[in-house]
C-alpha positions as CSV (number, residue, x, y, z in Angstrom):
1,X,-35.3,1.3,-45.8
2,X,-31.7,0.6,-47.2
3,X,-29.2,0.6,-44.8
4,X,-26.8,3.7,-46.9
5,X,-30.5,5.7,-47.2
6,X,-30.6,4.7,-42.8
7,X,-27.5,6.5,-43.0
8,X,-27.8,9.2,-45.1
9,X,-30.5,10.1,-42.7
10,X,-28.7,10.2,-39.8
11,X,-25.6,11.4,-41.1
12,X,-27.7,14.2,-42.4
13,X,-29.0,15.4,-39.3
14,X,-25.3,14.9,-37.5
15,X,-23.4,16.2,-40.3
16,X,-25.2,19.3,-41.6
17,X,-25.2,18.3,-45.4
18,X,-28.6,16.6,-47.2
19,X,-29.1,13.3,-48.3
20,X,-28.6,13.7,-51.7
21,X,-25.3,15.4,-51.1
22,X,-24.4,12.2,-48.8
23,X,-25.3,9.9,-51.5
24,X,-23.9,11.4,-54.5
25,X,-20.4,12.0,-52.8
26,X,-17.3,10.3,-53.6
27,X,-15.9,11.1,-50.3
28,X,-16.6,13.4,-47.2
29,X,-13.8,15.4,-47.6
30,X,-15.2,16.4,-51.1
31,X,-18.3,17.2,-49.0
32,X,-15.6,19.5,-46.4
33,X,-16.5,17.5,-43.6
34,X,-13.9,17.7,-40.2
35,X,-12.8,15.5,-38.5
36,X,-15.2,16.3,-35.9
37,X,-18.8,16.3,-37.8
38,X,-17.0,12.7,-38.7
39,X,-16.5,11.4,-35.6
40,X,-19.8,12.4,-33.9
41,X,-21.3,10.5,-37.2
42,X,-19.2,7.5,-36.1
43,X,-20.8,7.6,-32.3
44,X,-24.2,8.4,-34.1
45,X,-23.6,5.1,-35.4
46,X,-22.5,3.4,-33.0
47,X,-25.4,4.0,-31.0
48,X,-27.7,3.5,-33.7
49,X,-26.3,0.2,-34.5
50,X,-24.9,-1.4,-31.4
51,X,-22.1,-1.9,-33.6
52,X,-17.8,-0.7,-32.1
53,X,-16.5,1.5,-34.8
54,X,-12.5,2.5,-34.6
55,X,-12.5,6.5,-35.4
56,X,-10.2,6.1,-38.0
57,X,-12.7,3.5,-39.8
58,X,-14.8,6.6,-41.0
59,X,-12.0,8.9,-42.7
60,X,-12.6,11.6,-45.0
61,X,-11.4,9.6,-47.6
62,X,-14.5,7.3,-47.2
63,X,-17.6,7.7,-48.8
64,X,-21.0,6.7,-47.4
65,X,-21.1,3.8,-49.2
66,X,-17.9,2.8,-47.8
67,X,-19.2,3.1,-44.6
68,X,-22.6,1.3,-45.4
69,X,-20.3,-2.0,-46.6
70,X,-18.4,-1.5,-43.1
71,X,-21.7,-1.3,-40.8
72,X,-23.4,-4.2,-42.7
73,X,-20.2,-6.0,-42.5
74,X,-19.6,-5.7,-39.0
75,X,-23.0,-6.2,-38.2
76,X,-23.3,-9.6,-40.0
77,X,-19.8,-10.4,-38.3
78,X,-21.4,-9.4,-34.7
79,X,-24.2,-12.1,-35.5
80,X,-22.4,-15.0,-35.5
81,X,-20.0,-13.8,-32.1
C-alpha cells in the first residue's frame, strides 16, 4: 500500500471524512477541517511512523499529498541519522 493511500486511511478514521474525499482534496481546509481534527492527524502520524512532525507542518493549507511528500521525506532523512 502507497504511503498517501496509508494515510488516507488513517486520516480517515482520525478525521471523520472518506478516503476519496482525502485524496481528491486540494487542501483540508477545502475539506473544513480544524485545527484540532489536524493536529490529532499529525500525532496519529507520528505514532504511526515514528517520525517528529512540528504542528504547524500539517496546516489546512496542505493537502494529503503534501503531507505524504513530508512523511516520506522525513522518513528517508531519519534513515540516514
Amino acid at each position: 500500500m502507497s504511503i498517501i493511500n496509508q494515510l488516507a486511511e488513517l486520516g480517515s478514521q482520525k478525521m471523520g471524512v472518506t478516503v476519496d474525499e482525502l485524496v481528491a482534496a486540494e487542501s483540508f481546509d477545502d475539506l473544513g477541517l480544524d485545527s484540532l481534527a489536524l493536529l490529532e492527524f499529525n500525532v496519529a502520524i507520528q505514532k504511526s511512523y515514528a517520525i517528529s512532525l512540528e504542528d504547524e507542518e500539517i496546516a489546512p493549507e496542505h493537502s494529503l499529498r503534501d503531507v505524504a511528500e513530508l512523511v516520506e521525506t522525513r522518513k528517508a532523512s531519519d534513515l540516514h541519522v
